[in-house]
MARSE-834347 format. One record per residue (C-alpha): z, y, x. Coordinates in pm, whole numbers, plus 32768, in hexadecimal, padded with zeros to 4 digits. Layout:
# residues N
ZYX ...
//
This chain:
# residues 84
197A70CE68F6 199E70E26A7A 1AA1703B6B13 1BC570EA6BA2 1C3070FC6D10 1B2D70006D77 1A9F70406F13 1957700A6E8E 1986705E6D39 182D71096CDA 16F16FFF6CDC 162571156D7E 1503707E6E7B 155971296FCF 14A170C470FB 147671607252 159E721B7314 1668722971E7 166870A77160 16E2709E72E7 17DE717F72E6 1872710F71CC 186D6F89723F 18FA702E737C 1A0E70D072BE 1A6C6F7471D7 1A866EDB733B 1B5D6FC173DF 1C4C6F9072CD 1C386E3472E5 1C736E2B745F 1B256D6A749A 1AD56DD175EC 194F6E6A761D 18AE6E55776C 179F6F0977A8 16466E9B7768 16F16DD2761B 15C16DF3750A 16116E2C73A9 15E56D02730D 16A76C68741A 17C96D6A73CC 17D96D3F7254 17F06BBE7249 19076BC3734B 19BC6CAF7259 191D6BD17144 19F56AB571F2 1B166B607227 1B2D6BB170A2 1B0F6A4B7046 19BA6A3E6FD4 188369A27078 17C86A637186 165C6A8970B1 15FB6BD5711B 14876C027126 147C6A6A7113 14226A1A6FB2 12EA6A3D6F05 13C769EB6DA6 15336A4A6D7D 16246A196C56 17626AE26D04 17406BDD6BED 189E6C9F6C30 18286C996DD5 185D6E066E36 17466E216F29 16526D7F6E4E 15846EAB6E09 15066F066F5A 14E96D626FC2 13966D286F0E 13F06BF86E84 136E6B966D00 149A6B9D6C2C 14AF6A6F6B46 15CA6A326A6D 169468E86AAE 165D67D869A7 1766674D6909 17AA65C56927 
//
């Protein structure tokens, strides 16, 4: 079941000009400001940030944010997180 009314709601891998555009987009709407010359991993931890989560972007080789929207086009392993 796909979750309704999400930004990011499809886990589609999108890369290129449109993984931009659409960090671009989630930006603009939350008023984080992009010079020019910002690079896109740059871009989507900032926004990352802003959301409350940690800025891991394209920084992980392992990652157990399983609900992260941008998860599919980060290249990150997905792990599931162990319970304690």
């Amino acid at each position: 079941m796909k979750p309704k009314g999400g930004y990011m709601s499809e886990k589609k891998y999108k890369k290129g000009p449109k993984l931009f555009s659409l960090a671009r987009k989630r930006a603009l709407v939350l008023d984080i400001p992009q010079e020019k010359g910002v690079k896109l991993a740059q871009l989507i931890c900032r926004i990352q940030e802003k959301e409350g989560n940690t800025p891991c972007f394209r920084k992980r080789e392992l990652c157990q944010e399983t609900a992260c929207c941008w998860q599919a086009s980060c290249g990150a392993i997905m792990e599931d997180k162990v319970s304690e």
